[in-house]
N, CA, C and O atoms as a GROMACS GRO file, in nm:
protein
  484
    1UNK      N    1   1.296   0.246  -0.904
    1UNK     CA    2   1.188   0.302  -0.827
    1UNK      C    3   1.143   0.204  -0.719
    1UNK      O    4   1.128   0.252  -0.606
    2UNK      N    5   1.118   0.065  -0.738
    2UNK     CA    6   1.090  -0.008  -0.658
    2UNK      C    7   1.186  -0.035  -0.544
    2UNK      O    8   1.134  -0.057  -0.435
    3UNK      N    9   1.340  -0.035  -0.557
    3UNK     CA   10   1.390  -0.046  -0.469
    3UNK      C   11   1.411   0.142  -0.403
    3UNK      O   12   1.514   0.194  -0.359
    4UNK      N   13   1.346   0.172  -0.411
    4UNK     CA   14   1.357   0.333  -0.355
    4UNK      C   15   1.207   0.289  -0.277
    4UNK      O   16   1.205   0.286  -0.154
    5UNK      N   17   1.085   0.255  -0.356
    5UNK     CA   18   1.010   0.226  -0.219
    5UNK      C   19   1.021   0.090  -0.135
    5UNK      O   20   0.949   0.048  -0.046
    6UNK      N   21   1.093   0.056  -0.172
    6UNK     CA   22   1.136  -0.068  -0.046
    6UNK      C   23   1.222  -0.035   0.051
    6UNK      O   24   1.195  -0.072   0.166
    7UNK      N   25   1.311   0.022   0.032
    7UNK     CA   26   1.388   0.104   0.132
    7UNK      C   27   1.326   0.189   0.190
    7UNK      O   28   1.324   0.174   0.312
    8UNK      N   29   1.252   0.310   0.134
    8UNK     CA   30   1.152   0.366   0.203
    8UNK      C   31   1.042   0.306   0.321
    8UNK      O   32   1.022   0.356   0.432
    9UNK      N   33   0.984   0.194   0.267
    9UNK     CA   34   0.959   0.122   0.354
    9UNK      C   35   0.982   0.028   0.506
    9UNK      O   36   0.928  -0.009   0.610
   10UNK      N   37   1.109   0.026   0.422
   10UNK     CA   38   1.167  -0.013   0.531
   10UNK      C   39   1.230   0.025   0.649
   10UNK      O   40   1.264  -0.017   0.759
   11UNK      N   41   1.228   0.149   0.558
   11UNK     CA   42   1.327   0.266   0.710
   11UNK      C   43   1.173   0.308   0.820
   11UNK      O   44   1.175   0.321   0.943
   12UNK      N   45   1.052   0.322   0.730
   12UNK     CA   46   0.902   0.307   0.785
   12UNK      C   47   0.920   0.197   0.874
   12UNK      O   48   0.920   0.225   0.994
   13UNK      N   49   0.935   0.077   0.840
   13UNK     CA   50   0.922   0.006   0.934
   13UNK      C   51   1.025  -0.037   1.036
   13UNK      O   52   1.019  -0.149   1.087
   14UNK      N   53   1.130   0.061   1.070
   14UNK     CA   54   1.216   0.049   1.172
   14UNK      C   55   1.309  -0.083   1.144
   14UNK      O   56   1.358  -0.147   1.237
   15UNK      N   57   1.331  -0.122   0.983
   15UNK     CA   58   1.442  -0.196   0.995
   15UNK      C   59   1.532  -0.124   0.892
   15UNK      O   60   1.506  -0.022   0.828
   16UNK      N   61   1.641  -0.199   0.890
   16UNK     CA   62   1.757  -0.187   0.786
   16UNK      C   63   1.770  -0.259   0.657
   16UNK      O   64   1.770  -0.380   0.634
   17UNK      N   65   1.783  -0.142   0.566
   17UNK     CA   66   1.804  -0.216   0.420
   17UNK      C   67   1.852  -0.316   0.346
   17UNK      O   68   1.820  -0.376   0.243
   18UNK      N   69   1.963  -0.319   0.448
   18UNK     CA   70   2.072  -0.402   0.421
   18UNK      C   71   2.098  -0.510   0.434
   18UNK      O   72   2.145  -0.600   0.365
   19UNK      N   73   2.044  -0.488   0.590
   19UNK     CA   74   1.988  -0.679   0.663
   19UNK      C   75   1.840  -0.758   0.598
   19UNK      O   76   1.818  -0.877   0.622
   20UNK      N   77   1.759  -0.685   0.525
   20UNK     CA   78   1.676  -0.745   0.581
   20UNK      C   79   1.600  -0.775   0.398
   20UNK      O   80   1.667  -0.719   0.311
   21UNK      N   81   1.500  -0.837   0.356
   21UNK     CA   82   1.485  -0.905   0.223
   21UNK      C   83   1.335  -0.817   0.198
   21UNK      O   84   1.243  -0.830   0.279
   22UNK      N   85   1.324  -0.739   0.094
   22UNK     CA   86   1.210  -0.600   0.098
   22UNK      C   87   1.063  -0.766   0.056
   22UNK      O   88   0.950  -0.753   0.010
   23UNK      N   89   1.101  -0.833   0.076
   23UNK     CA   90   1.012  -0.933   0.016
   23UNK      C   91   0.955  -0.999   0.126
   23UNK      O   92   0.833  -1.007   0.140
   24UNK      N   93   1.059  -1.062   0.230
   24UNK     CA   94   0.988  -1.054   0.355
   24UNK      C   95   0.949  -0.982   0.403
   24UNK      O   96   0.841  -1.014   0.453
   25UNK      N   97   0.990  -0.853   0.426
   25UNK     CA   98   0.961  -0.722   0.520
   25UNK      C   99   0.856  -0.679   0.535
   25UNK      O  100   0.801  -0.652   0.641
   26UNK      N  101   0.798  -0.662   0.371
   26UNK     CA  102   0.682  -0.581   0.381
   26UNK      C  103   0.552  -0.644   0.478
   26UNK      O  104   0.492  -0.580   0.564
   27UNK      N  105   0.534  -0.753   0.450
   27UNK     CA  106   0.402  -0.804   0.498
   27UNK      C  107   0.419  -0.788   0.658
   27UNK      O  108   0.316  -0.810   0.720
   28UNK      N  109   0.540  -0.749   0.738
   28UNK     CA  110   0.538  -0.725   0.882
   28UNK      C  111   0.528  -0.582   0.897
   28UNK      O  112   0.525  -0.540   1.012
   29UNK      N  113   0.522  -0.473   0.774
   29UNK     CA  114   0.586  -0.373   0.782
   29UNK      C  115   0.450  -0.262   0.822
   29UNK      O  116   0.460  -0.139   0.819
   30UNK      N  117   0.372  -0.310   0.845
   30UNK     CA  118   0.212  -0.278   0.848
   30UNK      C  119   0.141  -0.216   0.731
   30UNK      O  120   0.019  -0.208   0.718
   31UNK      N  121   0.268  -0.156   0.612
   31UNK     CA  122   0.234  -0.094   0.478
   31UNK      C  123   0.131  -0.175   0.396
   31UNK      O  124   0.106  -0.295   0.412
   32UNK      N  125   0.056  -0.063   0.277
   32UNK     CA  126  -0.014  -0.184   0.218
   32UNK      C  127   0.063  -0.284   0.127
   32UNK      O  128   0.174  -0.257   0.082
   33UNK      N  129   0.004  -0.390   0.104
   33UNK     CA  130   0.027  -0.465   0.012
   33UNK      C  131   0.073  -0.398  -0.138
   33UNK      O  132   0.168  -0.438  -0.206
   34UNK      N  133   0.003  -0.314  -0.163
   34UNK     CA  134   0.028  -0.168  -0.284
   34UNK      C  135   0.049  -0.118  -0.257
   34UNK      O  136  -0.038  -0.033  -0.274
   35UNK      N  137   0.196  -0.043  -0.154
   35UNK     CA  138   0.239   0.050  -0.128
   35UNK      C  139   0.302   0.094  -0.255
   35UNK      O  140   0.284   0.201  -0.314
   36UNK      N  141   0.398  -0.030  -0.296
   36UNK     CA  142   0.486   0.036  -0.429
   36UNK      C  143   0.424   0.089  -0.526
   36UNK      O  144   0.482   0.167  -0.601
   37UNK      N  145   0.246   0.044  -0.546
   37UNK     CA  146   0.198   0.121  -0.718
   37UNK      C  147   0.140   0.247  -0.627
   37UNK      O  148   0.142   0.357  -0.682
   38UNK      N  149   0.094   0.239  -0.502
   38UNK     CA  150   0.040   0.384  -0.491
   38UNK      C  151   0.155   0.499  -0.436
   38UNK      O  152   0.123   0.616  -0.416
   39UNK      N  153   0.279   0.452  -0.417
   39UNK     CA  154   0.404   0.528  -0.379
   39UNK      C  155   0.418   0.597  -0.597
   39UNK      O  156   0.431   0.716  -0.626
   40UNK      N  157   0.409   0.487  -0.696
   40UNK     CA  158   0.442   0.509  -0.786
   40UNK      C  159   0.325   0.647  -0.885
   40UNK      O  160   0.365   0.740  -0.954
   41UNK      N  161   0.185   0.609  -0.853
   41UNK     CA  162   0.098   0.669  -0.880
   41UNK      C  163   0.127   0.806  -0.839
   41UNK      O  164   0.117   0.904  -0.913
   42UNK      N  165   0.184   0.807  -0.643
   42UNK     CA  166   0.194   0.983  -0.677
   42UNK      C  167   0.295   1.023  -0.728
   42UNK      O  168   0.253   1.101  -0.813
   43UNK      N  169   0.441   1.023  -0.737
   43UNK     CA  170   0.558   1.069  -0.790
   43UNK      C  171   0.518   1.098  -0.968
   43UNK      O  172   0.589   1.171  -1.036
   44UNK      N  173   0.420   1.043  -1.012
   44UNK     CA  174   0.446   1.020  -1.162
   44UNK      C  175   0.251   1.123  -1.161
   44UNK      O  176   0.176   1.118  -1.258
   45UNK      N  177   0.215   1.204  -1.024
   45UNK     CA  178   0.107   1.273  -1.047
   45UNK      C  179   0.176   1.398  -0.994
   45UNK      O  180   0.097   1.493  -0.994
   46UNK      N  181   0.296   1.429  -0.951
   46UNK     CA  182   0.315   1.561  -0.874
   46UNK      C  183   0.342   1.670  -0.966
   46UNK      O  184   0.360   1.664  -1.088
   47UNK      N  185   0.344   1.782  -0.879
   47UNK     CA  186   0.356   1.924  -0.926
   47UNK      C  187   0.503   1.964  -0.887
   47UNK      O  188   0.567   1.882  -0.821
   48UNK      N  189   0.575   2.105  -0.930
   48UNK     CA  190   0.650   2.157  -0.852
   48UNK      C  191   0.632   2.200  -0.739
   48UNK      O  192   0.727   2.225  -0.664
   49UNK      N  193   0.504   2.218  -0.703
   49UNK     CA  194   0.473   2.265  -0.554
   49UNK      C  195   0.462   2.154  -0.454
   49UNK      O  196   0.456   2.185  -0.335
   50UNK      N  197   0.457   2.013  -0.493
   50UNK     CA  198   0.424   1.894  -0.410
   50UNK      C  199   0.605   1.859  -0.454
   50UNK      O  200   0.664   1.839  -0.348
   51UNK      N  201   0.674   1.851  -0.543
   51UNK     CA  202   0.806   1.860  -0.501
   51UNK      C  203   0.907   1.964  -0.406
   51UNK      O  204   1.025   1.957  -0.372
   52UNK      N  205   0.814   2.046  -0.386
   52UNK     CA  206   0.886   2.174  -0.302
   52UNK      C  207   0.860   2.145  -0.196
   52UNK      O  208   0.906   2.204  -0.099
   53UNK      N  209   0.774   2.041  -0.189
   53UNK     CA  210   0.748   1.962  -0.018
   53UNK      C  211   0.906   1.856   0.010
   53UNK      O  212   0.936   1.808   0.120
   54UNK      N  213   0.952   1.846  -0.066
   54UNK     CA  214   1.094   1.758  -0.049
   54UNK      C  215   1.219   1.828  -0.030
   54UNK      O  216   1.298   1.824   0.064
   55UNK      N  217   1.221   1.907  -0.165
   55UNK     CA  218   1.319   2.070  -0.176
   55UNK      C  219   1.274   2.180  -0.247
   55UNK      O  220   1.232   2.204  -0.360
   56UNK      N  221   1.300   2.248  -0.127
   56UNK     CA  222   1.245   2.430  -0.168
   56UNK      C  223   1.333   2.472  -0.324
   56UNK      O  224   1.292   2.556  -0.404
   57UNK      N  225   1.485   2.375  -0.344
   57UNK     CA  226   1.481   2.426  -0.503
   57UNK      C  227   1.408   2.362  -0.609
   57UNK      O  228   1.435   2.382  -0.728
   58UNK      N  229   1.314   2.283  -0.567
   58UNK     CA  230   1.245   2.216  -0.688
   58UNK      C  231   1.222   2.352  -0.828
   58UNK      O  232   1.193   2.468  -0.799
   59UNK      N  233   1.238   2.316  -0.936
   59UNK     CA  234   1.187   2.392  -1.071
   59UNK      C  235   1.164   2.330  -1.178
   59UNK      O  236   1.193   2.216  -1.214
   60UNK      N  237   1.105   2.418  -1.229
   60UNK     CA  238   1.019   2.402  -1.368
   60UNK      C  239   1.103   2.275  -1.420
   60UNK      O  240   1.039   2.175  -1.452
   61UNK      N  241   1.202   2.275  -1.427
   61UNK     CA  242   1.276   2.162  -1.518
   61UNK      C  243   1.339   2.118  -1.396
   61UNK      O  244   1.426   2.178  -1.334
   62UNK      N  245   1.276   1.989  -1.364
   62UNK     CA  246   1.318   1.899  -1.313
   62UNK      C  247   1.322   1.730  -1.310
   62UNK      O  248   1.352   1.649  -1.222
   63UNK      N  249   1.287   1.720  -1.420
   63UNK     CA  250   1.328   1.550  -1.477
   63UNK      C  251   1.238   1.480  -1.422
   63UNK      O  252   1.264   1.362  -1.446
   64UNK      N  253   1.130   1.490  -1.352
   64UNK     CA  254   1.057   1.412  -1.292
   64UNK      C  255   0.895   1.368  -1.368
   64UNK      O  256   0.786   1.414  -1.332
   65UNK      N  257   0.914   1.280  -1.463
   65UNK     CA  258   0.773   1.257  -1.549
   65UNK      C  259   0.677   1.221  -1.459
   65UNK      O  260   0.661   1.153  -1.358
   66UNK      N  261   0.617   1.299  -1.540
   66UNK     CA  262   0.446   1.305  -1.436
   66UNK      C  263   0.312   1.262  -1.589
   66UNK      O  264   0.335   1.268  -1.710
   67UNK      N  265   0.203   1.227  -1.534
   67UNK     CA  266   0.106   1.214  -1.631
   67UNK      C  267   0.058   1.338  -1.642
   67UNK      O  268   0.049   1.412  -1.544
   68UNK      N  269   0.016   1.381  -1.780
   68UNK     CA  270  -0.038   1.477  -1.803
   68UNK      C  271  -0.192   1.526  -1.737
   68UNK      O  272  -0.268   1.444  -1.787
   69UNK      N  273  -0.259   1.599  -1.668
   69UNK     CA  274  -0.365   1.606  -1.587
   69UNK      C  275  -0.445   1.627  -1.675
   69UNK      O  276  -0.562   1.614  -1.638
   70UNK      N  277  -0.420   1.675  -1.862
   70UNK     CA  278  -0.526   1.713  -1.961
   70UNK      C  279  -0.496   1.611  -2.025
   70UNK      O  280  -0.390   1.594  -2.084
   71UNK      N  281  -0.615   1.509  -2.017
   71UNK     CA  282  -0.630   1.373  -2.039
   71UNK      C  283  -0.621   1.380  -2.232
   71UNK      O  284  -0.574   1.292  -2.305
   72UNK      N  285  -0.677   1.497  -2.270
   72UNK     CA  286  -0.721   1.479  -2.356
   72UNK      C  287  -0.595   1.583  -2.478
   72UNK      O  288  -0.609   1.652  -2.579
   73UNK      N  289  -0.483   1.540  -2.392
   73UNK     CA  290  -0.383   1.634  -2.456
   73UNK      C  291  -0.326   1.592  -2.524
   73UNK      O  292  -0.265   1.533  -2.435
   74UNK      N  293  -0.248   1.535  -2.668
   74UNK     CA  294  -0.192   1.455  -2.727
   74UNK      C  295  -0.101   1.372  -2.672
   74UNK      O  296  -0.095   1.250  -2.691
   75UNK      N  297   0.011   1.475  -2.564
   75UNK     CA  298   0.101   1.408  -2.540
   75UNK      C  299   0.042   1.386  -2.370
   75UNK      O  300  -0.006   1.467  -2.290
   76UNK      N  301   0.067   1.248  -2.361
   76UNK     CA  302  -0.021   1.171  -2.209
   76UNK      C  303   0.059   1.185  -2.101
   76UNK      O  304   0.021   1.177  -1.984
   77UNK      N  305   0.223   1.218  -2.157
   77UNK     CA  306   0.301   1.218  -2.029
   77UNK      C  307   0.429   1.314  -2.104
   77UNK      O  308   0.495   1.311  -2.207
   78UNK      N  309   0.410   1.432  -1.933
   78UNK     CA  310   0.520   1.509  -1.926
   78UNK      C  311   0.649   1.461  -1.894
   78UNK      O  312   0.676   1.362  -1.826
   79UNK      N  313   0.748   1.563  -1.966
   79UNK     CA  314   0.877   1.509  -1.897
   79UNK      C  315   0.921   1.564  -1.765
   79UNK      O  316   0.995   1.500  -1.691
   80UNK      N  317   0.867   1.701  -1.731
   80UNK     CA  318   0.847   1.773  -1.588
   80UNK      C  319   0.738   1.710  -1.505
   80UNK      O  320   0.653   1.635  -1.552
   81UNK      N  321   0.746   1.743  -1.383
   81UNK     CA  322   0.649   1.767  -1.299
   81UNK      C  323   0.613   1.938  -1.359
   81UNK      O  324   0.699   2.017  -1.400
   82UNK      N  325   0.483   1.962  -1.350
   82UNK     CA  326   0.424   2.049  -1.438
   82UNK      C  327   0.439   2.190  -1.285
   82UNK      O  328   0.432   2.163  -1.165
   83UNK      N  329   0.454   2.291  -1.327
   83UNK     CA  330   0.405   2.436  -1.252
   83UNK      C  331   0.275   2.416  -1.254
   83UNK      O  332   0.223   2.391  -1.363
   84UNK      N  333   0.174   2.425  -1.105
   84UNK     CA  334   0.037   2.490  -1.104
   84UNK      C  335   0.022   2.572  -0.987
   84UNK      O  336   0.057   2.553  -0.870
   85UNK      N  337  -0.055   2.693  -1.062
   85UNK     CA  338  -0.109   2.758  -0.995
   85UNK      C  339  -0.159   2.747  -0.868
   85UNK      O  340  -0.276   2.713  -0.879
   86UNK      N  341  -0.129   2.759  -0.755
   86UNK     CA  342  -0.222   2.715  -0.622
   86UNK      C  343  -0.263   2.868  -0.558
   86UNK      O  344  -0.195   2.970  -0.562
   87UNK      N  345  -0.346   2.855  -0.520
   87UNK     CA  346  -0.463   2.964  -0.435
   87UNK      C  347  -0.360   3.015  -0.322
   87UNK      O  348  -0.238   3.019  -0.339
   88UNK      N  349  -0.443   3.065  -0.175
   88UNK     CA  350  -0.313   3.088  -0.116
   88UNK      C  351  -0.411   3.076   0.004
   88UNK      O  352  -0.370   3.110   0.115
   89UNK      N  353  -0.539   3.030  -0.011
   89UNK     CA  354  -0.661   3.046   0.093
   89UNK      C  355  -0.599   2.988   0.251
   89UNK      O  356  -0.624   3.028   0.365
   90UNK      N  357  -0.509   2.881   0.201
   90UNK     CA  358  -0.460   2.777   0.353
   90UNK      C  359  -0.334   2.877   0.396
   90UNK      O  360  -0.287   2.968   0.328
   91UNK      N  361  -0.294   2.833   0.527
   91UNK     CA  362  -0.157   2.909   0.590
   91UNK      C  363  -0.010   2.802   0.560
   91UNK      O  364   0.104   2.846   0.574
   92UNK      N  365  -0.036   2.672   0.523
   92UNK     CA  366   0.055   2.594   0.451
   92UNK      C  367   0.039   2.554   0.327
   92UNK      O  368  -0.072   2.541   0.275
   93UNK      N  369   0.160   2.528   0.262
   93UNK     CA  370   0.141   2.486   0.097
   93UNK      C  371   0.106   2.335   0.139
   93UNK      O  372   0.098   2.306   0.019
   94UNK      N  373   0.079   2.216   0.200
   94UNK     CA  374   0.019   2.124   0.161
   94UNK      C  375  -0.127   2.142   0.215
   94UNK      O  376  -0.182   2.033   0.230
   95UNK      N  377  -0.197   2.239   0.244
   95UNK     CA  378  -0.284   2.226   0.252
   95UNK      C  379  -0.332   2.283   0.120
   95UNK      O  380  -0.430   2.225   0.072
   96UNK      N  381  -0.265   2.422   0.026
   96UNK     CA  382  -0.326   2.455  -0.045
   96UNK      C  383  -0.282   2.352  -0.171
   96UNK      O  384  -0.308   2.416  -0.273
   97UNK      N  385  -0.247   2.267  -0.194
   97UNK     CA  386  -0.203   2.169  -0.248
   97UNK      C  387  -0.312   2.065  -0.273
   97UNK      O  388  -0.353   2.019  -0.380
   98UNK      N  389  -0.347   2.039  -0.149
   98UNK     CA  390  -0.464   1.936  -0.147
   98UNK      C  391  -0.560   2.024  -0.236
   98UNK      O  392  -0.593   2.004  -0.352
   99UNK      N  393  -0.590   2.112  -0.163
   99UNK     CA  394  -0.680   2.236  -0.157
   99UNK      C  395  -0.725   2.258  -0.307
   99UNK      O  396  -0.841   2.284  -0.335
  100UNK      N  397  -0.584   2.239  -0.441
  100UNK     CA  398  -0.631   2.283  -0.524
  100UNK      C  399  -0.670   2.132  -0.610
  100UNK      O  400  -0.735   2.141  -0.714
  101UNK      N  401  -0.629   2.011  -0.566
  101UNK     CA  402  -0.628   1.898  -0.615
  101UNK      C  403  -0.814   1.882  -0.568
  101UNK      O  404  -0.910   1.867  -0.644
  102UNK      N  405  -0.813   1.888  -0.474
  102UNK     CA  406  -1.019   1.882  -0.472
  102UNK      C  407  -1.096   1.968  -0.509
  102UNK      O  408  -1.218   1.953  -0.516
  103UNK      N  409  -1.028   2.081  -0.542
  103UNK     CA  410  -1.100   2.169  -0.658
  103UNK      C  411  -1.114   2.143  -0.765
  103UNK      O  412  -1.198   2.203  -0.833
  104UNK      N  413  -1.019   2.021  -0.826
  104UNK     CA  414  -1.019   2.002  -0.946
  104UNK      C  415  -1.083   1.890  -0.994
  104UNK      O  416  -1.090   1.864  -1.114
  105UNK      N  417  -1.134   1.815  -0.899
  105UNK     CA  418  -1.206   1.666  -0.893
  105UNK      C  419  -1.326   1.700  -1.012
  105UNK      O  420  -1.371   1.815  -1.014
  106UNK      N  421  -1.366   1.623  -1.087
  106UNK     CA  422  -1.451   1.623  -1.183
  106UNK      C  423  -1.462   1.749  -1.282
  106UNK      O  424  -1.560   1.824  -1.285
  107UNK      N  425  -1.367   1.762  -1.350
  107UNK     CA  426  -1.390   1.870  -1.463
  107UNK      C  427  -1.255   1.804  -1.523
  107UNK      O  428  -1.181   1.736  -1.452
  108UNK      N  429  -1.232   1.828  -1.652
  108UNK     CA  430  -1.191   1.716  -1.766
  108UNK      C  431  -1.023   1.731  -1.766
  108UNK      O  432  -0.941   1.676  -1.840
  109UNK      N  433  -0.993   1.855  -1.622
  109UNK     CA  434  -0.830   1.810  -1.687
  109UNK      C  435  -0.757   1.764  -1.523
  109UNK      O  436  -0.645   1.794  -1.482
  110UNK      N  437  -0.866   1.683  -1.450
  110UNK     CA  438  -0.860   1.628  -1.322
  110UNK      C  439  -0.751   1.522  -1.322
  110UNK      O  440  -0.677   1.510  -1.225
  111UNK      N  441  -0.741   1.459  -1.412
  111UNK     CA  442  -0.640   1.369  -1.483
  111UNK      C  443  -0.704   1.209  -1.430
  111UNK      O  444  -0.659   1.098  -1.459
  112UNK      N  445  -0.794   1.234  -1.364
  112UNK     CA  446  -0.875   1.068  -1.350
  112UNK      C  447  -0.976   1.013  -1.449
  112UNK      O  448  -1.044   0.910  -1.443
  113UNK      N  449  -0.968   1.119  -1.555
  113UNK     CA  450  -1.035   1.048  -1.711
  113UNK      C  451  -1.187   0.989  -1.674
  113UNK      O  452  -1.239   0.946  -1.571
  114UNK      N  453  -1.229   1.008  -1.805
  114UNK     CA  454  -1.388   0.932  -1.826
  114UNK      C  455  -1.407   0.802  -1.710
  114UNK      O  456  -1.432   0.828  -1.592
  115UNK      N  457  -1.397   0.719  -1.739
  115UNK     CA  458  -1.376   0.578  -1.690
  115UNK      C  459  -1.380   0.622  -1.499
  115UNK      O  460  -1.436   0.554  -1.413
  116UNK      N  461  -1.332   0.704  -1.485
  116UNK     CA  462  -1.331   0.706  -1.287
  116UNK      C  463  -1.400   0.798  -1.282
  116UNK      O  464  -1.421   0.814  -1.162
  117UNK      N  465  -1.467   0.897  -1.355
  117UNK     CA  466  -1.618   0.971  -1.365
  117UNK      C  467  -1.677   0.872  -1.332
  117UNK      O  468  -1.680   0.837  -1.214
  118UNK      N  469  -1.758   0.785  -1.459
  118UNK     CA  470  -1.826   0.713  -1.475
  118UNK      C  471  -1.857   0.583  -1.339
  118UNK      O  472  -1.971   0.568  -1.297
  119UNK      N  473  -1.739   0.500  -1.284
  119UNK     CA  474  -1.760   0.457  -1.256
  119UNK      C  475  -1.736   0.492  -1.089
  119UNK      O  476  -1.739   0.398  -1.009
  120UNK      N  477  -1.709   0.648  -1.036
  120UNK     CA  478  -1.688   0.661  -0.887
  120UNK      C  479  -1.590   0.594  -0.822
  120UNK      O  480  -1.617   0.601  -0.702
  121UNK      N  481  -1.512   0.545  -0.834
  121UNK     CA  482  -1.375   0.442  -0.787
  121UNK      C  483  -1.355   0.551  -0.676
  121UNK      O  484  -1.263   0.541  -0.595
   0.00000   0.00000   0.00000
């Protein structure tokens, strides 16, 4: 994963993978310093509909573990990216995407748990 966002990065920052050391790079690369945990945070939060932003065949079974958004579910992590429901209010799917992710902000299966209630992060 890390070398998938270093390369990623790097093609961001208009160099080559091959030439160049993802260790030097980054700090010229204007990315953050945490690009790699917040590149990692979303892949391991998506849906099939935020994978259908990559490929229109994304499905139900697609190997991609995600955290469970019902915090309080036994098992903490899926082996899919999960199917959800999205509205249809926007004229693009990443808007209704967002759309349904801030609908879901503070009610218990938001997947940001007690602890980022509590403390507003």
């Amino acid at each position: 994963m890390l070398l998938i966002v270093c390369v990623l990065g790097l093609t961001i920052a208009g160099a080559s993978a091959q030439t160049v050391n993802c260790a030097k790079a980054l700090p010229g690369s204007r990315l953050s310093a945490r690009y790699n945990e917040t590149i990692a945070h979303a892949v391991h939060s998506m849906t099939v509909a935020g994978l259908r932003l990559f490929s229109d065949k994304a499905a139900a079974v697609n190997f991609v573990p995600t955290v469970n958004q019902d915090l309080s579910h036994v098992k903490s992590v899926l082996d899919h990216a999960p199917e959800v429901a999205l509205g249809n209010d926007f004229n693009t799917l990443s808007m209704n995407i967002i759309d349904n992710i801030l609908s879901s902000l503070g009610n218990e299966k938001d997947g940001l748990g007690r602890y980022f209630r509590q403390n507003r992060f």
